[in-house]
Structures are given as structure tokens and as C-alpha cells.
VEXKOLDREN-868671 format. One line per 4 residues: their letters; for each residue x, y, z of C-alpha. Coordinates in nm, 3 decimals. Layout:
// VEXKOLDREN-868671
A = X,Y,Z; ...
// end
This chain:
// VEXKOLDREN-868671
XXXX = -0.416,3.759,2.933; -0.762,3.728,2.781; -1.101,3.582,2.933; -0.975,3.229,2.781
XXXX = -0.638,3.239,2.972; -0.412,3.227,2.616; -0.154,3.544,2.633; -0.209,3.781,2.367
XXXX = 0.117,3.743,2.226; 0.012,3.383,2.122; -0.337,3.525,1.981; -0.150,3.801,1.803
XXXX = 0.090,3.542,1.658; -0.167,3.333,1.501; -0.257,3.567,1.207; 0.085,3.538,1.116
XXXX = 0.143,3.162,1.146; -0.202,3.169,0.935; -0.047,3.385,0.689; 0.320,3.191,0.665
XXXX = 0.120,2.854,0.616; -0.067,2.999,0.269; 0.280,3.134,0.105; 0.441,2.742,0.214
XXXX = 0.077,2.651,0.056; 0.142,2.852,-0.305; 0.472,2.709,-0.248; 0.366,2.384,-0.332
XXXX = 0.421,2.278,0.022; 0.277,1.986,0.203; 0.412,1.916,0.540; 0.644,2.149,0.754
XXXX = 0.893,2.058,1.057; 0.843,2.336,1.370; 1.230,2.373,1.255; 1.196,2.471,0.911
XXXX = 0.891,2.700,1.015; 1.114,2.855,1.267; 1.383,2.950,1.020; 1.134,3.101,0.778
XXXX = 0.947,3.311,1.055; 1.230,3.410,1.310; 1.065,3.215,1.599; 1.199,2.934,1.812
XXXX = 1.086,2.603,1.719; 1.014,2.552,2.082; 0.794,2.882,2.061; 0.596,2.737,1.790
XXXX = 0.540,2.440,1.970; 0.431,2.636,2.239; 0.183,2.818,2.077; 0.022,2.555,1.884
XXXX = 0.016,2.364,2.156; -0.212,2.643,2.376; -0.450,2.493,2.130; -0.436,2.170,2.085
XXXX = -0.217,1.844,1.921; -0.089,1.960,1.508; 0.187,1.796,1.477; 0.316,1.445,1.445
XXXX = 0.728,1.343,1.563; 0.926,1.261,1.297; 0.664,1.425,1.009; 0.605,1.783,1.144
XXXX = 0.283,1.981,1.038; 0.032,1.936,0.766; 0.024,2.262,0.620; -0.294,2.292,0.480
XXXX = -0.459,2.107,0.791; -0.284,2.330,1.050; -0.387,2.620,0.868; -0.718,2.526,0.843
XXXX = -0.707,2.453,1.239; -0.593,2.789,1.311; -0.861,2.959,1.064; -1.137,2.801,1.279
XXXX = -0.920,2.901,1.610; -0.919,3.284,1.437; -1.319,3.242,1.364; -1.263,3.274,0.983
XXXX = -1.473,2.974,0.888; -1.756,3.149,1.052; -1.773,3.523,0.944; -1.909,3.787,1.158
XXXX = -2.113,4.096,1.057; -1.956,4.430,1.081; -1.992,4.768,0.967; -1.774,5.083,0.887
XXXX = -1.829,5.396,1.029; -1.657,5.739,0.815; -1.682,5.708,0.491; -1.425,5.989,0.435
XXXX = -1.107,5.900,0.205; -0.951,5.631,0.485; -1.312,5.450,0.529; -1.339,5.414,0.156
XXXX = -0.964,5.293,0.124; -1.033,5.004,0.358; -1.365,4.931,0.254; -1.231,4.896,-0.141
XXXX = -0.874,4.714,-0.024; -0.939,4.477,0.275; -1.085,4.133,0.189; -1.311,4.130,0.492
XXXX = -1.487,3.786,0.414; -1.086,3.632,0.423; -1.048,3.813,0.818; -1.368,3.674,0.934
XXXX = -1.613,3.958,0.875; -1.891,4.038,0.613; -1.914,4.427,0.585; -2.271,4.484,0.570
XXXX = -2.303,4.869,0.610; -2.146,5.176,0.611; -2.226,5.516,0.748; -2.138,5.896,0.703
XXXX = -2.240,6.210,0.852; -2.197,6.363,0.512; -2.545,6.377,0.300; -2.347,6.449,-0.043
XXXX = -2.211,6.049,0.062; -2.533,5.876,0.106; -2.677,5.663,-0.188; -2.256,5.591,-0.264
XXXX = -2.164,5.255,-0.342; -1.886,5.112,-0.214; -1.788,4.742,-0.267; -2.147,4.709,-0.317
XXXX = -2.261,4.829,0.010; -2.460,5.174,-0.002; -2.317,5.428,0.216; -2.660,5.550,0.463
XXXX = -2.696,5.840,0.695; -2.537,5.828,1.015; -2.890,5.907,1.143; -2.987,5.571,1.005
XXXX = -2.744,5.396,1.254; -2.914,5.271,1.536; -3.249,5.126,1.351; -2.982,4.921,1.090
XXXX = -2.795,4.785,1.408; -3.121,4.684,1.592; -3.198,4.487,1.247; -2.884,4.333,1.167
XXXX = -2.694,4.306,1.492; -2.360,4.364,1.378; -2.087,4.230,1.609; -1.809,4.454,1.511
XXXX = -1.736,4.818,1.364; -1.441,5.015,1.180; -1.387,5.383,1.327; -1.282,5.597,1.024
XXXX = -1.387,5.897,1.243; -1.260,6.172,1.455; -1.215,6.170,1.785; -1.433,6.380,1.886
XXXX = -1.717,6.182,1.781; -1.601,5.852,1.871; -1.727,5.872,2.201; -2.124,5.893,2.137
XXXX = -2.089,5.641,1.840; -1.897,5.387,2.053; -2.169,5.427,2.365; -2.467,5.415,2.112
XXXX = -2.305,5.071,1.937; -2.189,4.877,2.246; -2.575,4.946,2.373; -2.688,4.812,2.043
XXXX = -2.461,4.469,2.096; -2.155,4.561,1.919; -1.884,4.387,2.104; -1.547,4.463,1.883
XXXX = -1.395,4.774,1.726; -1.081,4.839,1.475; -1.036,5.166,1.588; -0.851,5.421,1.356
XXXX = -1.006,5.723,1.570; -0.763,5.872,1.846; -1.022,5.829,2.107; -0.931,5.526,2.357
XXXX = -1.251,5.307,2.362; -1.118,5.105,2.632; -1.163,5.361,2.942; -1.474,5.405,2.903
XXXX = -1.566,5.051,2.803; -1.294,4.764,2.925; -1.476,4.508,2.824; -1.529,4.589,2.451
XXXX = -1.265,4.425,2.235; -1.061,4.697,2.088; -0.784,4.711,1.831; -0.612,5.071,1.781
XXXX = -0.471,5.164,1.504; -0.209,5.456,1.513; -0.036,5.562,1.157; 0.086,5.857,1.304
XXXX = 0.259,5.681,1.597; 0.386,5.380,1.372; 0.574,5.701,1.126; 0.687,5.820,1.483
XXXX = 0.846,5.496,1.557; 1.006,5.443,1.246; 1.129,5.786,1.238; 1.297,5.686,1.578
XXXX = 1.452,5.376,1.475; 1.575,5.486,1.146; 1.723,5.805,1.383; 1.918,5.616,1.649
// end
């Protein structure tokens, strides 16, 4: 349960429900009943309810859901209507990929720096953004007061990164590093990403 008392399996459901709502949308969809979005997503139509509902009236008995309305709702639930700053930190081959091939501005975030311990990097442009000195760090936070920031880095120097930004007010992290943010700062808002363990789980399921 998070500080505002909604389960995270609702708040984890929204992007989805954000993302069903646009294909209905290219569709040429206009309205949707919480039965025919339950067939198309493999959820309950009384989960749906359920979860809208956490956050506030959508629908209307007898017409359903406004698609573009309810997905505008949930953007502004999600915070995309007002984007947040962030920056990217490991501007190895991984960094790079996600700087180039996530549309940051369409998941609530402007990426507004990025940073490499590498010299031969710096003065790099990627997606516009020049790639600066790790050294450079903690003057560019204390100027632009990022809120969020993408580990592309190794373990063993997630640590002293992640207690130099949550000093410097960064409060979230998308965390591709192995090191587990969250014991040493609970209250930071932390999503881990594991490759490795995702190919381990998939190699289990397609083995049994």
C-alpha cells in the first residue's frame, strides 16, 4: 500500500488501462462498456470497476466509458499532463538505448541531462541532450532540481550516486543497476528493473 492508501496493484494497472484506451482510440473507438474492456484486457469487469473507482466516478450505467475522457483522467492520475524533470545516469550502450527509444515526454518526464564517468563520452549528443562529466553532477542537480533519475550503472557505484542524488532532492529512480536502493533509502520511490531475472523466469516457465 502506498502513502495515498491505493494498492499498488491498482497503480501498476493504470499504465495499462492508459495504454488499452489509445489502441480502442486508433480504433476509432468512442465509448467502452467495463464488459467489453474486460474481454479485451483479461480483467473482471468488476475489477475494472474497482479500480477506476479508487479514483473517482468514469463511467455512466447503461453507456459505459468515454474513451478518450477516461484516458485523459487517468493521464492526469499518472502525472503525464504535468512532466517531471529527470536525468540518466551511464551513458554506456543500455543508457544510450533508452535515452534514443523511450518517449519520455509521453511517461511524464523531460530528460534534461545525462552523465558518464567516461571523458571519451562527454560533449556526445544524445536525443539532443549533451552527455557531461559525472563530476558535473551535483552543481547541474542543485540548478535544475531534477525529481527523478535512470541508473544505467553498475552496482558498485550505485550506492554513492543514489546517496549524493536523494541529498540533492531526487525523490524517484528506474533502477537498471543490481544495487537495491530501497535498504538504504525506503522512502525513495524505486522501480527495479531485472533483464537477467525476467530471461530467468521465462527460461523457467518455458521449462516446466
Amino acid at each position: 500500500m502506498n502513502p495515498t492508501g491505493i494498492s499498488n496493484s491498482v497503480i501498476k494497472r493504470l499504465p495499462r488501462y492508459y495504454r488499452f484506451l489509445g489502441e480502442l482510440k486508433k480504433e476509432g473507438m468512442t465509448r467502452i462498456s467495463s464488459r467489453e474492456l474486460s474481454d479485451r484486457m483479461h480483467l473482471t469487469a468488476s475489477q475494472i470497476r474497482q479500480d477506476l473507482n479508487c479514483f473517482g466516478e468514469f463511467g455512466q450505467q447503461g453507456y459505459g466509458y468515454n474513451i478518450e475522457l477516461l484516458q485523459n483522467e487517468i493521464a492526469k492520475i499518472l502525472g503525464l499532463d504535468k512532466p517531471q524533470n529527470a536525468i540518466l545516469i551511464g551513458a554506456g550502450n543500455l543508457g544510450k538505448a533508452i535515452a534514443h527509444y523511450i518517449n519520455f515526454e509521453a511517461k511524464g518526464f523531460h530528460l534534461i541531462g545525462i552523465f558518464d564517468a567516461k571523458e571519451s563520452l562527454v560533449g556526445q549528443m544524445v536525443r539532443n541532450v549533451p552527455i557531461r562529466h559525472i563530476s558535473t553532477l551535483d552543481e547541474f542537480c542543485r540548478e535544475n532540481m531534477p525529481r527523478a533519475a535512470i541508473l544505467c550503472i553498475p552496482k558498485e557505484a550505485s550506492k554513492e550516486i543514489c546517496n549524493m542524488l536523494i541529498k540533492l532532492g531526487v525523490k524517484g529512480f528506474l533502477n537498471f543497476s543490481h544495487y537495491d536502493i530501497s535498504l538504504d533509502h525506503p522512502d525513495a520511490e524505486v522501480e527495479n528493473i531485472h533483464f537477467g531475472d525476467s530471461l530467468m523466469t521465462l527460461s523457467y516457465k518455458l521449462s516446466n
